[in-house]
Structures are given as C-alpha cells and as structure tokens.
N, C-alpha and C positions, 0 to 999 in steps of 0.2 A: 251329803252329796258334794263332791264336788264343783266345786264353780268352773262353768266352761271358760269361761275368760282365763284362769291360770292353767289352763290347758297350752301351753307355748310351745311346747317341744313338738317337733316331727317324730311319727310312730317311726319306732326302732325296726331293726328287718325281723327280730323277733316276732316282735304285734303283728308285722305283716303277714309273716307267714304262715304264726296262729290264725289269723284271720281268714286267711285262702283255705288256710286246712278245712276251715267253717262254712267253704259257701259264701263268706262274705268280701266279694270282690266287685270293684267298679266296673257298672253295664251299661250299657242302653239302649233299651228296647224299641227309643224311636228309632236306633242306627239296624237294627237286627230288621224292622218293617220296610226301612227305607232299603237297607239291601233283597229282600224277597221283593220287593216291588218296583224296584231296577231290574231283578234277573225276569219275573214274570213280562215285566213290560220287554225287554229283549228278543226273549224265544215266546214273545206273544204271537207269533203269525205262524211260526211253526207248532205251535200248540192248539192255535185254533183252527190249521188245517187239518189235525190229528184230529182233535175234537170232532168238527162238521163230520169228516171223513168216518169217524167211527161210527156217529150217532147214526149220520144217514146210512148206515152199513143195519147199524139192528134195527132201524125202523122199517127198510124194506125186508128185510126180514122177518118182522112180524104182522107186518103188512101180506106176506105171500104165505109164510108157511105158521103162523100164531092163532091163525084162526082157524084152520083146519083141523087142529090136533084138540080131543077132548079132553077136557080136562076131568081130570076123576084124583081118587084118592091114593091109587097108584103111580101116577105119573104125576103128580103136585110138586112133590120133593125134585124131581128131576127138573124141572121146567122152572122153577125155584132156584136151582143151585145155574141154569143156563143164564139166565137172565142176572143173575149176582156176581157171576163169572165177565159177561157182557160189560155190566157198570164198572166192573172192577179193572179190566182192559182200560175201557175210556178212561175214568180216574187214576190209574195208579200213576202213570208219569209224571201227575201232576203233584200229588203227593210225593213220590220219591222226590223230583223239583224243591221239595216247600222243606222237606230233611235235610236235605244235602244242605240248601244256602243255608239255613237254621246253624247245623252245625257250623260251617266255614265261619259264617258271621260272630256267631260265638268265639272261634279259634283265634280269627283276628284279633276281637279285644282284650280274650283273657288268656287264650295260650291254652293248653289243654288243662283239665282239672275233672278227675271221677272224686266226688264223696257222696258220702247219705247223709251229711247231717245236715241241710235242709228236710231232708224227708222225717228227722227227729218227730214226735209229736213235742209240740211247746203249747200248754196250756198257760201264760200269757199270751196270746193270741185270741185265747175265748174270752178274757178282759173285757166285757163294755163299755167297760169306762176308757179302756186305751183305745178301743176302736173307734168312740165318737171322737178322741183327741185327734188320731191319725186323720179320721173325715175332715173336720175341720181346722186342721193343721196348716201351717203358710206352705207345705210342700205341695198338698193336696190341692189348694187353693192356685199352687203355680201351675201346679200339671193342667188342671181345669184350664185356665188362660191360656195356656201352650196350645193345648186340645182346640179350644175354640178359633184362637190364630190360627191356626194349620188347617183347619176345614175350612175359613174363610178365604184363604189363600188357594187351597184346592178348589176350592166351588169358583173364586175369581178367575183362575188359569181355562175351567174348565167353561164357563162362559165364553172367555175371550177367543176359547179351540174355535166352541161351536159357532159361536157367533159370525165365523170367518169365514165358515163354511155349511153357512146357512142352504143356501142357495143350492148346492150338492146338493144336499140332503133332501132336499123337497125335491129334486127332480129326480132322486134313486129309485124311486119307484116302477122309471123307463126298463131299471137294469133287471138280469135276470136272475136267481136265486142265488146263484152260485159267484158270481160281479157284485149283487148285493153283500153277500157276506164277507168277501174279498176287502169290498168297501169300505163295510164299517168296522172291522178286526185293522184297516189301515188307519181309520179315524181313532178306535181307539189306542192302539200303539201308539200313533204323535203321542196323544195327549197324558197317555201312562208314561212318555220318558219325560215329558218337561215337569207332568208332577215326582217322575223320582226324584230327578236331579235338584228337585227344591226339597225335597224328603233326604236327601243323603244330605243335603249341606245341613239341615235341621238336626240332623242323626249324629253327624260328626259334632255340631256345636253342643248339642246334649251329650254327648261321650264327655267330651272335654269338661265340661260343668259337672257331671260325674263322679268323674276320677280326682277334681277337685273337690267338692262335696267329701268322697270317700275318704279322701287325704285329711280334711278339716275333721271329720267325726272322730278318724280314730288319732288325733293328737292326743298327746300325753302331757301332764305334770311333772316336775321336775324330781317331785316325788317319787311317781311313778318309773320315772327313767333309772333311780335310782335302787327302788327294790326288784325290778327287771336285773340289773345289775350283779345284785349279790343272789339272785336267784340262779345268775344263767355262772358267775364265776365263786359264787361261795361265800356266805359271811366272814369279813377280814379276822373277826376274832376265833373262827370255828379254822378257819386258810391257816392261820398265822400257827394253832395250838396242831392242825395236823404236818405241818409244815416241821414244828418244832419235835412232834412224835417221829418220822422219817429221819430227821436229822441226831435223834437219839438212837434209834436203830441202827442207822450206819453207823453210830459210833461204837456200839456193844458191836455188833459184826467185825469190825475193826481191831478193837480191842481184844474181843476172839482171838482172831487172829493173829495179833504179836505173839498170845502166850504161847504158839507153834514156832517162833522164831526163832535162829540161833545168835545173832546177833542184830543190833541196829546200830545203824550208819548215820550218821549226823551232822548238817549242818550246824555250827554249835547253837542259834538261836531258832531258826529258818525251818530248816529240814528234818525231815527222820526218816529211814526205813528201815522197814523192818525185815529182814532178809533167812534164809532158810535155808540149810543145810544139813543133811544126814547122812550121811557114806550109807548104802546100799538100801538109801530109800528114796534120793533123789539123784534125777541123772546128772541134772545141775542148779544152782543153787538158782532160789527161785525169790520173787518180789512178796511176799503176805502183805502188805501193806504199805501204805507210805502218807504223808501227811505235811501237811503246812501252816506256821505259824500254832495256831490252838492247836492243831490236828497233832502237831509234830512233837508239841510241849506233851497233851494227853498221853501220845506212844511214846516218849519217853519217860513219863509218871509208872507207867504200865510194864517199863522194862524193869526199872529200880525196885516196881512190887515184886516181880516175878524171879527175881535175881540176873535177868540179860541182860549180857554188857553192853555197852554203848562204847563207839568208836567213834571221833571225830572222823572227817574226811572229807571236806567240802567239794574239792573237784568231784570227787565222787560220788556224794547226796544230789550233787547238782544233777549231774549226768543221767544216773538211775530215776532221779524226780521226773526230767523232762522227756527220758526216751523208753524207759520202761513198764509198760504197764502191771497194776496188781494181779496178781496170778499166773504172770509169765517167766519163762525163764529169761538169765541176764546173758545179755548177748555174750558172743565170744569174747569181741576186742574186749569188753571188763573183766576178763576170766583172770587176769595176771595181780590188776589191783586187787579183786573180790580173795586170789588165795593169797597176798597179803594180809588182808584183814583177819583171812582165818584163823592162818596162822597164828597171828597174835591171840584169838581166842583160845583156842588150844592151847598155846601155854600159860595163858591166865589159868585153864580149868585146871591142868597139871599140877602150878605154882596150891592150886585148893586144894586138891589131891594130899599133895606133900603135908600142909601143914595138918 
C-alpha cells in the first residue's frame, strides 16, 4: 500500500472528475440540517397557522359529522382513504418544504449531479471488521464530539430563550386557545432562528473542513500523476512508434504521388515539387506533391528511380512551396515560368525519342 505521507500531489481534474462521476463529492450534512432548519424556523408561523388551521378544521369535523356515520365493511375503505386524504393536506407542505431546501442545499454545494453509483451494491460494506474500524475511527470519534458540542450549545441557547421568558409563560394560561398558540409558535420561532444561525455557521465551518478533508484523501503520488499521464496522452514509446507509422504513411502517399508527375522543380538543396502535366487530362498543371529538406531529398531519390526530370529553379520552388498547396492547381501568374520548364521537358523526352 501506499504511504499516505508520499501522497504530495493535488488530485488532477482527471481524479476529480472520476470521482464526481462516483458520487464521491465534498458535503455536509450539518450545512444541508442547518439550511432546512433556517427555512423551517422562517415560514414557522405561516406553517403553524396552516397547521392549527387545518387540524382544527378535521377535528370539528369529526367532532360533528365522525360519529354519526356507521362504520361497517362497506364504507371502512372510504372513511380510510377520507381521513388519509385529511393527514396528507395537513403534511404535505411540509414535506414538499423539506424536498425543496434538501435539493437547493444540495445544489449549493455540489452543483447538480444524477448517478447510481452510490446505489451500486458494495459488499465491502458488509465487512465487520471495516465497520468496527469506521465506529471507532478518529472521524467517528470527531463526529460524536461535534454532536455533543452542538446539543450543548442548543440546549444552552434554549435555556437562556426560556429562561427570559419565564414569567410569560406561567401566566399564558390567562390567554385563550387561539393567543396561546400564537404565543408559543412566537416563542418557538425566536428561539428556532438564533439556533439556525449558530447551525448555519457550524454547517459552513463543516463544508469548509470537508471539502478540505475530500481534497486531502484524494491526493496523489508522484507516481500516480505520472501513470494518469500516460494513460490520459499515451505511452511515449507506443506516441513516438505511432507517430513514426503516420509519418511513414505520408511518406509512401507522397511518394505515390511523384510517380504521377511530370516533372520536379527544385530548390537545388531545399526544395522539390513535384508537378503534373497531361495535355487533355489536365486543365492546368497541378502541385502532386512538394517537400522540404528530407522530404525534398526523398522526392528527388523518387524521381531519378522513376526516370523524371528534375529542373532546378529556385525562385520558382520557392514561390510554389510557400503559395501553393498539394493537389491544387498553379495559379495563373506562374503559368509563363511553369511553360518554361515544360518546355524544356519536352525536348529532353524528344532529344530520348531521337536517340
């Protein structure tokens, strides 16, 4: 195994992105509680007027018309599905509420992300011997500390509400259902936002610690950076052998292609091309090829196998090298030099005729 100590490298964006693909991204689930329990503590009063309002709606309800109605085997299911219908009214906002922040809170820290593979089954997981490790783990051991801080901290806050407002409270009893419950939906609201606002700073400093944590686990060795490397651009010796197959390719394509030439044009050291002409097969003479230094040396090897001539002409290899590309035709303005050179071809093949 690796030593985590020569772990020194920052994960690559590769590992990272492997990773995200995985499900495995820096969270925190104090920050996702601490957000549901800011928004709850918020639309706490307009939730528990919905609340009271609904409940005391099916109570007299069943208060007037629940007791009247027989109940038999007939009408079981309907009175069933009334009453499920009723709960589900009262609860559902509250659930929709607890999706919505859920997601949002999610979006914040990680940005959108659908996979399954958390949902993989992993039998390392049913490991007992990793699951005692994980129990008493120094993570496990922090969490627990965390846990404990935070309910001591809550239970203190929640002391110091009540304690403040003692006095109310022993004489709420004057008020009447409806003032009572007004009451203490205000007392709990105070005291649900000064515990968020100490749950969201806790929520944010655990993100932070997190996304540090995630960053430490997945460092890399130098090693590791290295076979990343030739994974994502190729072993240099497998890069370098196809590199060299492509650059043999072009060269037999090339070489092809002189043997259609009619003559080549040459810088005497520098230059070559290889140039094409047919009376009533081309409309103008056209570039097959062209080459520099090795390139230019090979097409000329290539013409002396084949028997085509080679013409010096440097202003002219120049010109054709820099403006014309292979398998084009040669512009006009060189149409005066180019039936130069032919010329002279043509009575070179005359001059082999004759003899």
């Amino acid at each position: 195994m690796q030593d985590k100590h020569s772990k020194t490298e920052d994960a690559t964006p590769k590992r990272l992105k492997d990773s995200r693909k995985k499900g495995q991204v820096p969270k925190s689930t104090e920050f996702n509680s601490a957000v549901s329990f800011m928004a709850f503590a918020l639309f706490l009063g307009t939730l528990g007027q919905y609340l009271f309002s609904k409940s005391f709606e099916m109570l007299k309800y069943t208060l007037q018309n629940g007791f009247a109605q027989e109940l038999s085997s007939r009408n079981a299911g309907t009175l069933l599905m009334q009453d499920v219908y009723s709960i589900a009214t009262i609860f559902l906002p509250f659930g929709l509420l607890a999706v919505a922040i859920g997601v949002i809170a999610n979006l914040v820290q990680i940005g959108f992300l659908f996979t399954f593979e958390p949902l993989k089954p992993d039998f390392k997981r049913l490991n007992p011997i990793e699951g005692f490790k994980n129990i008493f783990s120094s993570k496990s051991m922090f969490r627990l500390l965390k846990s404990i801080a935070k309910l001591a901290i809550v239970a203190f806050i929640t002391f110091q509400g009540l304690r403040s407002i003692f006095a109310q409270i022993i004489n709420s009893s004057q008020m009447g259902i409806e003032n009572i419950f007004t009451f203490f939906i205000g007392i709990v609201r105070t005291l649900s936002m000064n515990i968020a606002a100490l749950l969201i700073v806790v929520g944010v400093i655990d993100f932070i610690f997190q996304r540090r944590d995630f960053k430490k686990n997945l460092r890399m060795t130098k090693q590791e950076v290295k076979e990343e490397y030739k994974q994502m651009e190729g072993d240099p010796k497998i890069k370098a052998a196809r590199q060299q197959r492509q650059r043999q390719l072009a060269m037999n394509r090339t070489m092809k292609n002189v043997e259609e030439a009619t003559v080549i044009i040459a810088n005497p050291t520098h230059i070559a091309i290889a140039l094409r002409y047919q009376q009533g097969k081309d409309q103008a003479p056209i570039v097959m090829a062209k080459g520099l230094d090795y390139m230019a040396l090979k097409i000329k090897e290539k013409a002396k196998e084949k028997g085509i001539p080679v013409i010096e002409n440097k202003p002219l290899a120049r010109s054709m090298y820099h403006n014309v590309k292979e398998g084009s035709f040669v512009p006009v303005e060189l149409y005066q030099a180019i039936a130069e050179i032919l010329a002279i071809v043509y009575k070179m093949e005359k001059n082999k005729t004759k003899i």
